[in-house]
C-alpha positions as CSV (number, residue, x, y, z in Angstrom):
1,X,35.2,17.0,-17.1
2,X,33.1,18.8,-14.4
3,X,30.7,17.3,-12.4
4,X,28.3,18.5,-10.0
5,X,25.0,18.4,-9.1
6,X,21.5,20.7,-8.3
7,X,18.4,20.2,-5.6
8,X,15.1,20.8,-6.8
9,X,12.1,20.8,-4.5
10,X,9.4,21.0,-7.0
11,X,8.8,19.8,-10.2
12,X,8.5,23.0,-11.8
13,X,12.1,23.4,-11.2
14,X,13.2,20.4,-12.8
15,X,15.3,20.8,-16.3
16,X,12.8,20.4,-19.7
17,X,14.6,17.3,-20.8
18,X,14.5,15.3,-17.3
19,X,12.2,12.9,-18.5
20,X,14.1,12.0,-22.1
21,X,17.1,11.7,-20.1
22,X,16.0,10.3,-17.1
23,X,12.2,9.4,-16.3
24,X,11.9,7.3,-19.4
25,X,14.2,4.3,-18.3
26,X,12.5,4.2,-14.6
27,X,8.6,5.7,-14.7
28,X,9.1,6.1,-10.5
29,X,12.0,9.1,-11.5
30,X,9.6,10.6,-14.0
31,X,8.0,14.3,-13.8
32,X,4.6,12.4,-13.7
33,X,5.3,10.4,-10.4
34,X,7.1,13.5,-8.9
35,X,4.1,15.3,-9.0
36,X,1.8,12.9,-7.5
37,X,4.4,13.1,-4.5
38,X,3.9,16.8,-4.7
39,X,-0.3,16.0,-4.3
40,X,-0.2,13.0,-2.2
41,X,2.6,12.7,0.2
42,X,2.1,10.4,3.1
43,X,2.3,13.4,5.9
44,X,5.8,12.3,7.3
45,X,6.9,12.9,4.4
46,X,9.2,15.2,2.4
47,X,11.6,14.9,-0.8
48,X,14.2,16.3,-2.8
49,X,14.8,15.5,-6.2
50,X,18.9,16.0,-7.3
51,X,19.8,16.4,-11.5
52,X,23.6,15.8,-12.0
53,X,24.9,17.2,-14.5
54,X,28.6,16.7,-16.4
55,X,29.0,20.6,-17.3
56,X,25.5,22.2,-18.4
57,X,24.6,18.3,-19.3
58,X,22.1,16.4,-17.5
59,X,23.7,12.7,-17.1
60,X,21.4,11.4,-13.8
61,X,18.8,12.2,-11.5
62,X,17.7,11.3,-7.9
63,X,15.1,10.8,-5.2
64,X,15.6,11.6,-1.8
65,X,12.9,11.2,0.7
66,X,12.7,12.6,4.1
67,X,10.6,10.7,6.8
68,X,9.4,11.9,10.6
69,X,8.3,9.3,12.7
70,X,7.5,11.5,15.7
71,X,3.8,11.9,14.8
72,X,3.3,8.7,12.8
73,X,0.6,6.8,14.3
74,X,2.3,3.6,14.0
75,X,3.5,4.4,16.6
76,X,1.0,4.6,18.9
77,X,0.1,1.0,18.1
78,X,-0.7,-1.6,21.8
79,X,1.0,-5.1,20.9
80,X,3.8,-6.0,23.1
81,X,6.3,-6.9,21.0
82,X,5.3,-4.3,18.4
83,X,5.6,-1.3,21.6
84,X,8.8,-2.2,22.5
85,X,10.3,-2.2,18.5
86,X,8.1,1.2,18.1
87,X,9.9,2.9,21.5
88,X,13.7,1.7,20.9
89,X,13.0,2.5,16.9
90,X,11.2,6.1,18.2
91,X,14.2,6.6,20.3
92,X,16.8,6.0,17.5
93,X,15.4,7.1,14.6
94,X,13.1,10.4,15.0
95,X,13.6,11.0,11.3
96,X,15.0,8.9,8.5
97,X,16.7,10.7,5.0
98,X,16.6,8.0,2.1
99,X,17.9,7.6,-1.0
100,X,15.6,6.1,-2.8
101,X,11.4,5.6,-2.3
102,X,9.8,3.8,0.8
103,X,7.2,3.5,-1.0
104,X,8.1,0.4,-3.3
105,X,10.6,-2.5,-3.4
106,X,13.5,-1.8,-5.5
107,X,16.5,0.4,-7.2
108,X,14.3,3.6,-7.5
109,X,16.4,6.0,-6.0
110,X,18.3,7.1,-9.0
111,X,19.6,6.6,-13.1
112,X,22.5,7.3,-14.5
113,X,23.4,7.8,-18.4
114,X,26.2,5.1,-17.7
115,X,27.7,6.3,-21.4
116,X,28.1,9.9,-19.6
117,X,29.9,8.7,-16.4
118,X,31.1,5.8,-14.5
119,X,29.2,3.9,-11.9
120,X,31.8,4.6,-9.9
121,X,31.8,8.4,-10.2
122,X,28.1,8.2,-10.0
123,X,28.5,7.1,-6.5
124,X,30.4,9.9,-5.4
125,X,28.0,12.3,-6.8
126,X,25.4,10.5,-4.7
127,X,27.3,10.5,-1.4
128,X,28.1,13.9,-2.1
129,X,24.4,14.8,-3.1
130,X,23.1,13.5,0.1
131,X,24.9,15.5,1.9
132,X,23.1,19.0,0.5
133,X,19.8,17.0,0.5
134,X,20.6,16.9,4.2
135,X,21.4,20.3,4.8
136,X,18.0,21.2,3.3
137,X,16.1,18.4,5.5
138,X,17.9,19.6,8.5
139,X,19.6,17.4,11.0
140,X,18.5,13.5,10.6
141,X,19.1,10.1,12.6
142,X,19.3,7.9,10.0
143,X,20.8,8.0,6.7
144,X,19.7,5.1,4.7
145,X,20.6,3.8,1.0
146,X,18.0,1.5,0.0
147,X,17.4,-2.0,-2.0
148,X,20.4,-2.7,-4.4
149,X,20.5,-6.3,-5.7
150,X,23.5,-7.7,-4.4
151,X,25.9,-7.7,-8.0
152,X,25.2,-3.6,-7.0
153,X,26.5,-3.7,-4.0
154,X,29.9,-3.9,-4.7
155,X,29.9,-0.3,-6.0
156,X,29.4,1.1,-2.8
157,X,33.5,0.9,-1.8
158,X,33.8,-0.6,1.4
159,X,36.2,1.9,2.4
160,X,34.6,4.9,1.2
161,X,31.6,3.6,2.9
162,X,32.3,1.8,5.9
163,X,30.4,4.7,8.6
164,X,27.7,2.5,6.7
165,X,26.5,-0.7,8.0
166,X,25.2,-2.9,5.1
167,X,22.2,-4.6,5.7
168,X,19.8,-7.6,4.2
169,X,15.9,-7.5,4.9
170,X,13.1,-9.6,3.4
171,X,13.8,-10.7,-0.1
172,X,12.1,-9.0,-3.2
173,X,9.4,-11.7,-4.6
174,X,9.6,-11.7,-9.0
175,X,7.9,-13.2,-10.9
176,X,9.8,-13.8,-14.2
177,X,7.3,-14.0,-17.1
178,X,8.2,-16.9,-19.8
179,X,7.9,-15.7,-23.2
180,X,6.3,-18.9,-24.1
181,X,3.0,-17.6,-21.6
182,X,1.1,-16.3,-24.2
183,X,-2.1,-16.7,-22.1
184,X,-2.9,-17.2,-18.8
185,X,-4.1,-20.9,-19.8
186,X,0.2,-21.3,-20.6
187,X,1.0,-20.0,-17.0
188,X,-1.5,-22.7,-15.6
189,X,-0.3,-25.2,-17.8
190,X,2.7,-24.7,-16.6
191,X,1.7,-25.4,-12.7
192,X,2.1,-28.6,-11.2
193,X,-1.0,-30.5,-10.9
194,X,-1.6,-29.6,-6.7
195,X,-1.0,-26.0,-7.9
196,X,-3.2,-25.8,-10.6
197,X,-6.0,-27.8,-8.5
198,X,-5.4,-24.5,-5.7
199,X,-5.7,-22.4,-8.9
200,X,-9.3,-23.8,-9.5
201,X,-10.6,-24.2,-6.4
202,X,-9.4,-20.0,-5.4
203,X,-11.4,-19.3,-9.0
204,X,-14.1,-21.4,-7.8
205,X,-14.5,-19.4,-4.6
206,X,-15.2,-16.2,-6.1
207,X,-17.9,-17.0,-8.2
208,X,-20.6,-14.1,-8.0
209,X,-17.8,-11.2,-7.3
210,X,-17.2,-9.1,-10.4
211,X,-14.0,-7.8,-11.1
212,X,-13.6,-4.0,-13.2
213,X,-10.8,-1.9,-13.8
214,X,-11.8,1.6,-12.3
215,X,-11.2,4.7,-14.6
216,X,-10.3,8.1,-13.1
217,X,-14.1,8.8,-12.2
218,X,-14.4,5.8,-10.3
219,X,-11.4,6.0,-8.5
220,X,-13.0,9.5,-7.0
221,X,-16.5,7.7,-6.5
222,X,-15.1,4.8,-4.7
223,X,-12.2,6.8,-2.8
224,X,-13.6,6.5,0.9
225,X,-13.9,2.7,0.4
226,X,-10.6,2.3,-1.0
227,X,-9.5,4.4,1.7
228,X,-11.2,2.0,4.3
229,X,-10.1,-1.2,2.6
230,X,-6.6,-0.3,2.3
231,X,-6.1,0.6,6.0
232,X,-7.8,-2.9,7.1
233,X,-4.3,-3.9,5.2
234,X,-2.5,-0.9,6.3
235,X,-3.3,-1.1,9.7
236,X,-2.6,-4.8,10.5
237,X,1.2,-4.4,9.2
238,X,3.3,-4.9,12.0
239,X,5.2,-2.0,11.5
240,X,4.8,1.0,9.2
241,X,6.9,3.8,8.4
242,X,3.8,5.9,6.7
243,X,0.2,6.2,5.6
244,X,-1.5,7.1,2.1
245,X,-3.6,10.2,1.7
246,X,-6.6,9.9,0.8
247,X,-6.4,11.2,-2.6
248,X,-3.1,9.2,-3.3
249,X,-4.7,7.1,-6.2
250,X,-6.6,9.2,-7.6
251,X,-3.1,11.2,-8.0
252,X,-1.8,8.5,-9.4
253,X,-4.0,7.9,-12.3
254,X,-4.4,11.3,-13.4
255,X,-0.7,11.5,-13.5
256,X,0.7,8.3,-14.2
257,X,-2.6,8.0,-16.9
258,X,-2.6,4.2,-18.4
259,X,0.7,3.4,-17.2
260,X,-1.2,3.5,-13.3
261,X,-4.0,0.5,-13.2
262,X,-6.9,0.3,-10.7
263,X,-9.2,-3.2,-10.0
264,X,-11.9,-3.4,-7.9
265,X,-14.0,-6.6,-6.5
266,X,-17.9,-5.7,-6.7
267,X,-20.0,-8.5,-4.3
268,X,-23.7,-7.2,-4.3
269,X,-22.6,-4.3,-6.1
270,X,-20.2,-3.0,-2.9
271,X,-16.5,-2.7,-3.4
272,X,-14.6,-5.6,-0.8
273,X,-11.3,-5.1,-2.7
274,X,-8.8,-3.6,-5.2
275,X,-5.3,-3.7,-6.3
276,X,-3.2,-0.9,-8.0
277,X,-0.1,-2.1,-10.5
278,X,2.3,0.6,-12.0
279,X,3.7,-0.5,-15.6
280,X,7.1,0.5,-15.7
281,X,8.6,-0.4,-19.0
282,X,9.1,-4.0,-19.1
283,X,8.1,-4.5,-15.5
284,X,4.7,-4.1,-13.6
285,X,5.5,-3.4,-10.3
286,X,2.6,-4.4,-7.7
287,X,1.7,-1.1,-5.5
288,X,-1.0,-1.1,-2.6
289,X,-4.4,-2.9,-2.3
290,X,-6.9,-3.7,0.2
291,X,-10.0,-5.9,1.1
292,X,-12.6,-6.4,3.7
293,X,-10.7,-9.0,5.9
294,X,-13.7,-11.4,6.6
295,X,-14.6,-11.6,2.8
296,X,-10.9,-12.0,2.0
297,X,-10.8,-15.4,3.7
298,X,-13.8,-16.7,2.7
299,X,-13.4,-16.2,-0.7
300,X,-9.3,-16.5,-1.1
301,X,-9.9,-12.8,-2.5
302,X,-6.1,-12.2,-2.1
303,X,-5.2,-15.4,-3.6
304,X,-7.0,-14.6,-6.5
305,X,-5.9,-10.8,-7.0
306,X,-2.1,-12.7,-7.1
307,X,-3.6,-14.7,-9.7
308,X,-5.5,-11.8,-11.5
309,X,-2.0,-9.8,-11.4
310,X,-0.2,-12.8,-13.1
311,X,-2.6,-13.0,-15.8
312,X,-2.5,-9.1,-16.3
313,X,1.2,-9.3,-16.6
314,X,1.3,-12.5,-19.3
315,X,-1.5,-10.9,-21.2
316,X,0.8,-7.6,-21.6
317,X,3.7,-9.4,-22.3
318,X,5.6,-7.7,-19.4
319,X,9.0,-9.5,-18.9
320,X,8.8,-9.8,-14.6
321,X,6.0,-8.7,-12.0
322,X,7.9,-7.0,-8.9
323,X,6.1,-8.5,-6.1
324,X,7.6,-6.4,-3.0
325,X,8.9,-7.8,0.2
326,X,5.8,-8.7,2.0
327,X,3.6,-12.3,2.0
328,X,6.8,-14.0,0.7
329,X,5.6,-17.8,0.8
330,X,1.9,-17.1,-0.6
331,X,3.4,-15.0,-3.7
332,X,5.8,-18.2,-3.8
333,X,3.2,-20.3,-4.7
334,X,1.7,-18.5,-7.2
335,X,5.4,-18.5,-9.0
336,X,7.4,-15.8,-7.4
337,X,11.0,-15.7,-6.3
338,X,13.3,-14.0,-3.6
339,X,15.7,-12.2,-5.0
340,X,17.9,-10.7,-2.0
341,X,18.1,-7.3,-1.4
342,X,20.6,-5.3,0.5
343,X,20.8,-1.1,1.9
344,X,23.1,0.4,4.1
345,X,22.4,2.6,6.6
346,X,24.3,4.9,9.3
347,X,23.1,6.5,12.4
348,X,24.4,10.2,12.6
349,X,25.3,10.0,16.4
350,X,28.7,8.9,16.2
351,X,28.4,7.1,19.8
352,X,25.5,5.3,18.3
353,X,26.4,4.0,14.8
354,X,29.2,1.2,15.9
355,X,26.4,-0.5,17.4
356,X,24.4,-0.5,14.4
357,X,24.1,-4.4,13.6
358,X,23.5,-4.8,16.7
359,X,20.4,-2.3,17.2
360,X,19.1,-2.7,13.7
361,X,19.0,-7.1,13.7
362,X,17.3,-6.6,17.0
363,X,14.4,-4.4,15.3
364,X,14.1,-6.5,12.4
365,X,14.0,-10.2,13.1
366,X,14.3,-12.6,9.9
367,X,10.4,-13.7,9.6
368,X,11.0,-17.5,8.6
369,X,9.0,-18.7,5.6
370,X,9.2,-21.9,3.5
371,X,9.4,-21.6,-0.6
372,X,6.9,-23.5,-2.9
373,X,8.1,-24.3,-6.0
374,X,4.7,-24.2,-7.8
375,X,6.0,-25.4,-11.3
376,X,6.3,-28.7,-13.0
């Protein structure tokens, strides 16, 4: 049997049946979500998207992403600590090739039809694969394979792959949904009594705010504030690899259509905050928000968009909520567990990469954090 594999760089290229073979079993490999990077790439950004094929057969697909940091303005950021990370990571890593998407927490670098080829296989197409992506990005720092849970991890053979150093960041936070929550009232039912006092009292404190899911039309209405609100959150990260356009949700919906949900805060009529979730089969992975920072801590506003979330993921009977890696304790409380996460990365200057661990435990220090354990 003959293997191989093909680099598309737009979606117009891709083969007819890529989403029946592929963007059906993970909606962040579909046509649709190629497309919005196509309209709404952060502007660091590039991407390749790989089919493999066993003969004329389409058995897997790919995302590859391409980041510069050069220009990034996270870059030009004044805290002390945050300067001295920014130079040494601005000094190794001028541009970063993933497998996989920066943009979310998770596997979402690539499927396999695992009927159609071994995992192992698969991995060599992908090693392989990355090289031609690389040759069509051009000459990179970093070469990074991103967030396999760790029963994964032992695909990627230690000797095939040991120019790699394998790395552990901040867990993924999950929420795994009971199928005995048939309501929202279950889920709080189900909280010990301290918790589902804090549950309350967070409800209690955004009395007068209305909540609304925003359509396609309001998404374009309220894009400047969104835009504003979500780099208050932006912004304040420590570090960050990119920013959204400002037409990035908008994108979203009209491509992603009711699998892509919007919800805005109203106080006095003016938006103070939103959330965006992507349904993805049996999951609802959380994507980007943002809030006006003053009214957030008066009113618990993000406490109560984690709550909001949960109760959208019970109501559709979704099996897990991906949290992402950020906030760990706060999503903790609200139900949400690690579940640790690993990559493995290389720097392409050989004099550089043997000091790796070194470099990259120095740049990313574990952020301590204590688990709640919010149920009865």
């Amino acid at each position: 049997m003959y293997y191989n594999f093909k680099i598309f760089n737009s979606t117009k290229e891709l083969p007819e049946e890529w989403n029946s073979i592929i963007g059906q079993h993970n909606i962040m490999l579909s046509e649709e979500y190629f497309r919005v990077l196509e309209e709404s790439k952060p502007i660091n950004m590039k991407y390749s998207f790989v089919g493999f094929f066993s003969d004329e057969d389409l058995i897997g697909g790919a995302l590859f992403q391409y980041l510069n940091f050069i220009e990034h303005k996270s870059f030009q950021k004044g805290e002390m600590l945050c300067s001295i990370r920014n130079f040494l990571a601005k000094q190794l890593s001028k541009d970063v090739m993933i497998l996989g998407n920066n943009m979310l927490t998770g596997q979402n670098g690539f499927y396999f039809n695992t009927l159609k080829i071994s995992t192992e296989k698969a991995i060599t197409l992908l090693k392989e694969a990355s090289k031609g992506v690389s040759n069509v990005f051009g000459k990179t720092s970093l070469v990074i394979y991103k967030d396999y849970q760790k029963s994964f991890l032992k695909n990627f053979d230690k000797e095939k792959f040991k120019s790699f150093y394998r790395f552990s960041v901040q867990p993924n936070m999950i929420l795994n949904i009971k199928p005995e929550w048939k309501t929202f009232e279950d889920y709080s039912n189900d909280l010990s009594k301290k918790y589902r006092a804090r549950l309350k009292s967070a409800k209690k404190k955004i009395d007068g705010i209305q909540k609304r899911e925003l359509d396609i039309e309001s998404i374009k209405k309220y894009r400047n504030e969104m835009n504003i609100l979500y780099q208050n959150v932006a912004e304040n990260a420590p570090f960050n690899t990119f920013f959204l356009t400002e037409n990035h949700f908008e994108s979203m919906k009209q491509n992603l259509k009711d699998n892509f949900k919007v919800f805005g805060y109203f106080f006095n009529e003016k938006l103070i905050s939103f959330y965006t979730l992507i349904l993805n089969n049996n999951d609802i992975d959380t994507y980007f928000l943002g809030y006006d920072k003053e009214i957030q801590k008066e009113k618990q506003i993000y406490l109560n968009m984690l709550f909001d979330m949960t109760e959208f993921g019970v109501s559709n009977q979704s099996k897990r909520i991906v949290f992402g890696r950020t906030a760990l304790e706060i999503k903790s409380t609200i139900g949400a567990e690690p579940v640790e996460i690993f990559g493995l990365i290389k720097h392409n200057n050989k004099a550089i990469n043997p000091f790796m661990k070194k470099i990259f435990t120095s740049l990313n220090p574990k952020v301590g954090w204590i688990q709640r354990k919010p149920f009865k």
